[in-house]
LOMI-944609 format. One record per atom (N, C-alpha, C, O): residue in three letters; atom name; y, x, z. Coordinates in Angstrom, 2 decimals, always signed. Layout:
REM residues N
+------+------+---------+---------+---------+
! type ! atom !      py !      px !      pz !
+------+------+---------+---------+---------+
!  Ala !   CA !       Y !       X !       Z !
...
+------+------+---------+---------+---------+
//
This chain:
REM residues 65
+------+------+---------+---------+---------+
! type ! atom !      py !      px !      pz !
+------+------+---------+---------+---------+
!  Unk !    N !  -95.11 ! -174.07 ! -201.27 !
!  Unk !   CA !  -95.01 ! -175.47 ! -200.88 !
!  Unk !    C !  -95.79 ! -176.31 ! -201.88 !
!  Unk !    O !  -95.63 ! -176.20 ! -203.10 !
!  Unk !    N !  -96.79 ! -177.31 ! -201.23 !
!  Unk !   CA !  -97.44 ! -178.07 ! -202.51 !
!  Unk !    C !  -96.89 ! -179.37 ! -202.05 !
!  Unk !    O !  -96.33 ! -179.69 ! -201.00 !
!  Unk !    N !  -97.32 ! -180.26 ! -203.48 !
!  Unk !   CA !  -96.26 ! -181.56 ! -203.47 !
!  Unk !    C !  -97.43 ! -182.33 ! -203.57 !
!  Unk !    O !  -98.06 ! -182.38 ! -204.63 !
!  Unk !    N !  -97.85 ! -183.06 ! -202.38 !
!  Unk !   CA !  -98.65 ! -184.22 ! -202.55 !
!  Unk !    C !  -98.71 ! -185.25 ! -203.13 !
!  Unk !    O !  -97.84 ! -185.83 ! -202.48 !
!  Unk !    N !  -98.99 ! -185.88 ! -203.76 !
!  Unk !   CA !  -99.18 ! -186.71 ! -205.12 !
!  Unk !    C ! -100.31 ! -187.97 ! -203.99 !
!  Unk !    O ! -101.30 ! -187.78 ! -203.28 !
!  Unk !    N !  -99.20 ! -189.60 ! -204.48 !
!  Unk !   CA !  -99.86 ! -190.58 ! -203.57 !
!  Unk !    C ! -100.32 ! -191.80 ! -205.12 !
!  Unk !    O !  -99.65 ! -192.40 ! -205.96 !
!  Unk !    N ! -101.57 ! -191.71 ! -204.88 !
!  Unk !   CA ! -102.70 ! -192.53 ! -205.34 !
!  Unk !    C ! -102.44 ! -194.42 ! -205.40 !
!  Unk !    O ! -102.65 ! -195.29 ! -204.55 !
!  Unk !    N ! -102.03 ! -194.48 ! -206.46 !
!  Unk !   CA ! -101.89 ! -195.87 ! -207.02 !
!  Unk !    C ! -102.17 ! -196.42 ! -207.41 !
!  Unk !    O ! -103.38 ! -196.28 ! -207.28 !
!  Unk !    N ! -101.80 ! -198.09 ! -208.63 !
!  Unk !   CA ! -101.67 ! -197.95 ! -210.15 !
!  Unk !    C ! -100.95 ! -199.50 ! -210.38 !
!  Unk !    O ! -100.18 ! -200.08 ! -209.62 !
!  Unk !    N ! -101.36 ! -199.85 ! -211.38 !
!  Unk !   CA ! -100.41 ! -200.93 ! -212.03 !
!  Unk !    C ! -101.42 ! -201.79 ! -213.00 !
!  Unk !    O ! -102.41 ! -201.28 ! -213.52 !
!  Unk !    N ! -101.08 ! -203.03 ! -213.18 !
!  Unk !   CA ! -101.61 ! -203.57 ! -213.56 !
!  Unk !    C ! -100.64 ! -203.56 ! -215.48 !
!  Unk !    O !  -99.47 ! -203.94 ! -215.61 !
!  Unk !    N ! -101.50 ! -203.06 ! -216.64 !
!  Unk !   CA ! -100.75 ! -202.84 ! -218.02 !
!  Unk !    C ! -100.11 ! -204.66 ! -217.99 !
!  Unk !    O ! -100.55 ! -205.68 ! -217.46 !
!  Unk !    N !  -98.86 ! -204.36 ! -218.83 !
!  Unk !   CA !  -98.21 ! -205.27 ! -219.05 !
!  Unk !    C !  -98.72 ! -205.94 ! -220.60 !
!  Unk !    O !  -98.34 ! -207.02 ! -221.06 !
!  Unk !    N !  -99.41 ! -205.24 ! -221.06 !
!  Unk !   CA ! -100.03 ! -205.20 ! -222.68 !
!  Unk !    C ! -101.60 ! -206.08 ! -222.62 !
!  Unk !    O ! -102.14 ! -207.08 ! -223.10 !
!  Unk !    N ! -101.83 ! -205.18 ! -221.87 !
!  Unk !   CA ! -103.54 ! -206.24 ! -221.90 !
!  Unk !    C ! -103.98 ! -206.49 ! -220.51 !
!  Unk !    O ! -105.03 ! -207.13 ! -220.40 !
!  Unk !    N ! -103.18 ! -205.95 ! -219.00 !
!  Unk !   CA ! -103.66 ! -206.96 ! -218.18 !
!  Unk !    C ! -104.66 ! -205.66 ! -217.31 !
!  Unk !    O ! -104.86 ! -205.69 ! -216.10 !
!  Unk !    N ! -105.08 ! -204.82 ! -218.04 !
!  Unk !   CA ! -106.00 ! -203.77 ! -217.31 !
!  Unk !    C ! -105.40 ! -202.71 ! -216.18 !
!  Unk !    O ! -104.39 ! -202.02 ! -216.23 !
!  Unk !    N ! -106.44 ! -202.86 ! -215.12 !
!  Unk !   CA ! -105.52 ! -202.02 ! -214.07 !
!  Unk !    C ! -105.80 ! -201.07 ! -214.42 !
!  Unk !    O ! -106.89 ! -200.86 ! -214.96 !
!  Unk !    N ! -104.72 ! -199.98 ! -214.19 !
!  Unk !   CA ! -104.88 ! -198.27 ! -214.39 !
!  Unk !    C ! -104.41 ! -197.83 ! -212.94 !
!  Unk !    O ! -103.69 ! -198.44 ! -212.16 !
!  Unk !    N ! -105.02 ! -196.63 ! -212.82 !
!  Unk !   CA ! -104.80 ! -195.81 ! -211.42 !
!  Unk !    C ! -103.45 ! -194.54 ! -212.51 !
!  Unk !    O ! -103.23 ! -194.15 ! -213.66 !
!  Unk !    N ! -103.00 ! -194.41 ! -211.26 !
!  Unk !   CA ! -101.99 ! -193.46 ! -211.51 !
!  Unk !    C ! -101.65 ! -193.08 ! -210.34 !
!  Unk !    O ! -102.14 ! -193.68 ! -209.38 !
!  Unk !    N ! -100.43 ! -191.64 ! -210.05 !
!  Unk !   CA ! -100.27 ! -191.29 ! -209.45 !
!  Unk !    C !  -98.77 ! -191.23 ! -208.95 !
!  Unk !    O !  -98.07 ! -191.17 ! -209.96 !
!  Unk !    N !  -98.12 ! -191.22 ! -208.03 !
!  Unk !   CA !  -96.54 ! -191.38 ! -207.60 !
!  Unk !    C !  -96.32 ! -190.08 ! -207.07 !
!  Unk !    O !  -97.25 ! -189.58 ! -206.44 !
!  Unk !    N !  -95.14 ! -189.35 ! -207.23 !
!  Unk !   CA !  -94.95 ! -188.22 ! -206.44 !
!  Unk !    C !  -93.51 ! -188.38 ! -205.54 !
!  Unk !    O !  -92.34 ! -188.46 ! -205.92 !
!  Unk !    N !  -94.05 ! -188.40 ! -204.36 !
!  Unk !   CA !  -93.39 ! -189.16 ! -203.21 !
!  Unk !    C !  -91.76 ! -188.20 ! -203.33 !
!  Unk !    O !  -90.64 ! -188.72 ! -203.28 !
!  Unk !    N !  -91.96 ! -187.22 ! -203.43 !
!  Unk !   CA !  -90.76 ! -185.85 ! -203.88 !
!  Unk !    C !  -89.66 ! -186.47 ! -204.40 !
!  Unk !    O !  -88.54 ! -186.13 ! -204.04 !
!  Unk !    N !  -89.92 ! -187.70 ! -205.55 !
!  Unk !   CA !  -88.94 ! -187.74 ! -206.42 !
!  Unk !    C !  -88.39 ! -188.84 ! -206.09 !
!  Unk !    O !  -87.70 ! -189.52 ! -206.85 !
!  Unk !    N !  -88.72 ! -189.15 ! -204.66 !
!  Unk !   CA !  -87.42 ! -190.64 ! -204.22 !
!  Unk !    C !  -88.38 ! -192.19 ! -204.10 !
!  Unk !    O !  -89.50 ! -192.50 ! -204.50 !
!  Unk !    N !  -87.51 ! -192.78 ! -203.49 !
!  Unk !   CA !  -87.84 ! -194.11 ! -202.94 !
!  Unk !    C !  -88.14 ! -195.04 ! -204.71 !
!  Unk !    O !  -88.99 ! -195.85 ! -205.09 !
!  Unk !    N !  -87.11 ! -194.44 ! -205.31 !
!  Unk !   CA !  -86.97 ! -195.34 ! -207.00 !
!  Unk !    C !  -86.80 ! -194.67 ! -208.04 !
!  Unk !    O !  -85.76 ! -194.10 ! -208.35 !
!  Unk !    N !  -88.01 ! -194.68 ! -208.78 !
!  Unk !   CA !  -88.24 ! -194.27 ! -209.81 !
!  Unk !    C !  -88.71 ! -195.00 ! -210.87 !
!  Unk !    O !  -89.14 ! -196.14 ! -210.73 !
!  Unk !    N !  -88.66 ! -194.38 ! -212.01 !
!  Unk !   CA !  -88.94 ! -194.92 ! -213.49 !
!  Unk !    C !  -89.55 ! -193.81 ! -214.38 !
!  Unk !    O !  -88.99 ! -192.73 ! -214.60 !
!  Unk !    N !  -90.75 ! -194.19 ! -214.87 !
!  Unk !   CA !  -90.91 ! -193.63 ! -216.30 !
!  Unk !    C !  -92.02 ! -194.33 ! -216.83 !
!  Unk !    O !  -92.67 ! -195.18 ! -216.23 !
!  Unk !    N !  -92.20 ! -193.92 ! -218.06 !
!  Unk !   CA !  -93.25 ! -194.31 ! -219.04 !
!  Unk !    C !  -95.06 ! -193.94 ! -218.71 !
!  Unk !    O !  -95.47 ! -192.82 ! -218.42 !
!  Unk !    N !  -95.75 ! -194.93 ! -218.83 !
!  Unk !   CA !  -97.04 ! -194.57 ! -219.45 !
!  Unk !    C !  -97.83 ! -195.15 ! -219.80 !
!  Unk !    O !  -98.09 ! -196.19 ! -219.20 !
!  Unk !    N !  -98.50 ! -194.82 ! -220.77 !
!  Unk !   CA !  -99.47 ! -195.16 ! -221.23 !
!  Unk !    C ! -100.49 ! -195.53 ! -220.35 !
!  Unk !    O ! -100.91 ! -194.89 ! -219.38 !
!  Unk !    N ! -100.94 ! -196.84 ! -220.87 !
!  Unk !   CA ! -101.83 ! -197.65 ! -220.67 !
!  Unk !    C ! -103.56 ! -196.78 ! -221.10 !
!  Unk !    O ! -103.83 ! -196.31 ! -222.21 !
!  Unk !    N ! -104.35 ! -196.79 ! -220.05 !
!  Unk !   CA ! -105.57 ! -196.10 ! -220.14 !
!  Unk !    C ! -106.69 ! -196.91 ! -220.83 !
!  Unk !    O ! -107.82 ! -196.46 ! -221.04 !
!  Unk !    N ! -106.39 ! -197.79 ! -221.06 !
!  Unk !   CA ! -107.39 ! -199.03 ! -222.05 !
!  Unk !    C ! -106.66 ! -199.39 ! -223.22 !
!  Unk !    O ! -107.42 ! -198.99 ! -224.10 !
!  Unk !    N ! -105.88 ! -199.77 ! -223.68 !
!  Unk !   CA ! -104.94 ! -200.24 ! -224.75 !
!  Unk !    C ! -104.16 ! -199.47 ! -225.61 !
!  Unk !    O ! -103.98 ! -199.71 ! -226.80 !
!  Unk !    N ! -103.55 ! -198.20 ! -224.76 !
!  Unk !   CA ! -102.54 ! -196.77 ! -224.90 !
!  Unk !    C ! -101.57 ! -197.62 ! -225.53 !
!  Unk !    O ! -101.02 ! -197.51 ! -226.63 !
!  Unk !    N ! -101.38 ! -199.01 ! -224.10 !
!  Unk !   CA !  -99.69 ! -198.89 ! -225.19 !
!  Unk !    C !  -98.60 ! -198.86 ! -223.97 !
!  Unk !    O !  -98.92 ! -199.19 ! -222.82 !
!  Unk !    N !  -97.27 ! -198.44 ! -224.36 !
!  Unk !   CA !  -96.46 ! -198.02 ! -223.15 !
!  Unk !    C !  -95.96 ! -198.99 ! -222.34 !
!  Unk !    O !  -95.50 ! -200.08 ! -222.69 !
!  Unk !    N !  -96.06 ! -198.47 ! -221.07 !
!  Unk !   CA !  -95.63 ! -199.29 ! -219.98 !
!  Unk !    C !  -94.49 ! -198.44 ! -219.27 !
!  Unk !    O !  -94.61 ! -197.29 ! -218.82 !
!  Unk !    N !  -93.36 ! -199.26 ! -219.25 !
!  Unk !   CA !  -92.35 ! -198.49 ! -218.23 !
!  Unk !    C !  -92.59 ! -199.24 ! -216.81 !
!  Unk !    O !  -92.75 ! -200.43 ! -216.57 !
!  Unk !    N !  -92.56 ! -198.15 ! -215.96 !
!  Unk !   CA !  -92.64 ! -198.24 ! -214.75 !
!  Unk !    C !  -91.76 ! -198.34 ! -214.05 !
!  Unk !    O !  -90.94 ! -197.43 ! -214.05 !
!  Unk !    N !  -91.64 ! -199.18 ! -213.39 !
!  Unk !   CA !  -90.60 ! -199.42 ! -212.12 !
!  Unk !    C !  -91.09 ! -199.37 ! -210.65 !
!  Unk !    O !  -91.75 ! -200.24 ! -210.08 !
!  Unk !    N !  -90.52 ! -197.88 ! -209.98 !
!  Unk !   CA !  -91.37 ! -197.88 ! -208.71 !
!  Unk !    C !  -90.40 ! -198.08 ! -207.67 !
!  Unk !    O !  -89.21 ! -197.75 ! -207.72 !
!  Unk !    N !  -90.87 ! -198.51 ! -206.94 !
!  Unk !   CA !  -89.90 ! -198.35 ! -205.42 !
!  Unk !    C !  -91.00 ! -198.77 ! -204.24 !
!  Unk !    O !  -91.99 ! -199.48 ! -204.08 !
!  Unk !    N !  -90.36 ! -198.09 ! -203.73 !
!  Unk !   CA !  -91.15 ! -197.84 ! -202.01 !
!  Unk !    C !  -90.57 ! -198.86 ! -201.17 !
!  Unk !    O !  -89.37 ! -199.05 ! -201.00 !
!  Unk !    N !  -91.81 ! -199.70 ! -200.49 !
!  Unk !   CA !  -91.70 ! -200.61 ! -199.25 !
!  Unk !    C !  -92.10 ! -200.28 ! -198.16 !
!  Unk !    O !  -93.20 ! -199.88 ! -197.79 !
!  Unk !    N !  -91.01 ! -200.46 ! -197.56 !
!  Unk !   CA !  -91.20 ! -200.11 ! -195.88 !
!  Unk !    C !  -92.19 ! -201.03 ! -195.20 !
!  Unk !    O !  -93.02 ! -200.63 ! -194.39 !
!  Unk !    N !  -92.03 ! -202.48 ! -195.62 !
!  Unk !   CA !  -92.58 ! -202.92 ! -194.58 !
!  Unk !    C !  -93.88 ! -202.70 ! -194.75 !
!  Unk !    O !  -94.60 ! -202.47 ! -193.78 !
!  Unk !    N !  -94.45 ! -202.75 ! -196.28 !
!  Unk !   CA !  -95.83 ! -202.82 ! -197.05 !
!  Unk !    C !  -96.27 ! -201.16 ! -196.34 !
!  Unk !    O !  -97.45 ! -201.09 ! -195.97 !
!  Unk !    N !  -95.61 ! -200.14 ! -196.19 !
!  Unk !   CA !  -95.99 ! -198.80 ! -196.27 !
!  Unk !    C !  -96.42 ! -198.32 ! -197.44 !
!  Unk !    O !  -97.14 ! -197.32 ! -197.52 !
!  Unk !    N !  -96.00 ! -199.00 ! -198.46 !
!  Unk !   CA !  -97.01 ! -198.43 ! -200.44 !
!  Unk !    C !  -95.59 ! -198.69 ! -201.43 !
!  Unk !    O !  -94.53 ! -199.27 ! -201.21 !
!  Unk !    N !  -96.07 ! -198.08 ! -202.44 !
!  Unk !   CA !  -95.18 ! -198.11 ! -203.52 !
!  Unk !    C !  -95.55 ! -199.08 ! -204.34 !
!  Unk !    O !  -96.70 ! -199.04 ! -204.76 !
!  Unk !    N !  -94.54 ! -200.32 ! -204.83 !
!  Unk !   CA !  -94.53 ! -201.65 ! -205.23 !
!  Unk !    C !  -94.43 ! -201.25 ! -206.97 !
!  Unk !    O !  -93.28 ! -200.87 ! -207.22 !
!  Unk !    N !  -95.12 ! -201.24 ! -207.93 !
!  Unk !   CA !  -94.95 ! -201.11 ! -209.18 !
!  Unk !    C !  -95.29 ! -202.21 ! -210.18 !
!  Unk !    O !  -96.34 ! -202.84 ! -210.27 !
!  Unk !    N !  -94.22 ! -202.31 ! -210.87 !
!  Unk !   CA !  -93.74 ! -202.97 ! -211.71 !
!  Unk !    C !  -93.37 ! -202.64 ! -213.06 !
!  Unk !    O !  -92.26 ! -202.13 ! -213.16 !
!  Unk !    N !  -94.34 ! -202.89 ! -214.65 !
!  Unk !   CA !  -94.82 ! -202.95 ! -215.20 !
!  Unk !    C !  -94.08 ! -203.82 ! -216.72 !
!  Unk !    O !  -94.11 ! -205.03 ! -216.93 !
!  Unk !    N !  -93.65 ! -203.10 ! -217.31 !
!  Unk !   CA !  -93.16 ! -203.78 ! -218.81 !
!  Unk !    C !  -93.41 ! -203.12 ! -219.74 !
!  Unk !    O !  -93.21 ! -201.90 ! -219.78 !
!  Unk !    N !  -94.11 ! -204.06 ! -221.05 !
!  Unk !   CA !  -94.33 ! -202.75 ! -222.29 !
!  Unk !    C !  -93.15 ! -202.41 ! -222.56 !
!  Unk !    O !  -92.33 ! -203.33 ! -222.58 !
!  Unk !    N !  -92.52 ! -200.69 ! -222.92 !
!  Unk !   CA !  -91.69 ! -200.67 ! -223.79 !
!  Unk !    C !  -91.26 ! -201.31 ! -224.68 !
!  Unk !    O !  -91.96 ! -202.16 ! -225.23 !
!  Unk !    N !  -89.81 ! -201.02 ! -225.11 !
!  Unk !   CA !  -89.48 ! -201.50 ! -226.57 !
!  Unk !    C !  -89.18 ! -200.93 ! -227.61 !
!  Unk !    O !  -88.97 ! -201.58 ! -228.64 !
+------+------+---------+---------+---------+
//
């Protein structure tokens, strides 16, 4: 069984730069974790959740503390 991986990203909460990232639809409508920022490398926790009406995953963006 392979786990398709859906194509995103977020705008860093640190300096503003969009990063692409990836969501893995497997692990639920709402999820959270950390990452690093691809211009800045400073951490961003992620807040994901899936919209129905949008059809995409809505992410939301805070540096760690």
């Amino acid at each position: 069984m392979t786990n398709t991986l859906d194509e995103t990203g977020f705008l860093c909460a640190g300096c503003g730069e969009w990063n692409e990232t990836s969501v893995d639809p497997s692990a639920g409508r709402r999820q959270s974790y950390v990452e690093d920022c691809q211009v800045c490398c400073k951490p961003n926790v992620l807040s994901i959740t899936w919209d129905k009406r949008q059809d995409a995953y809505q992410i939301e963006s805070e540096l760690e503390s």
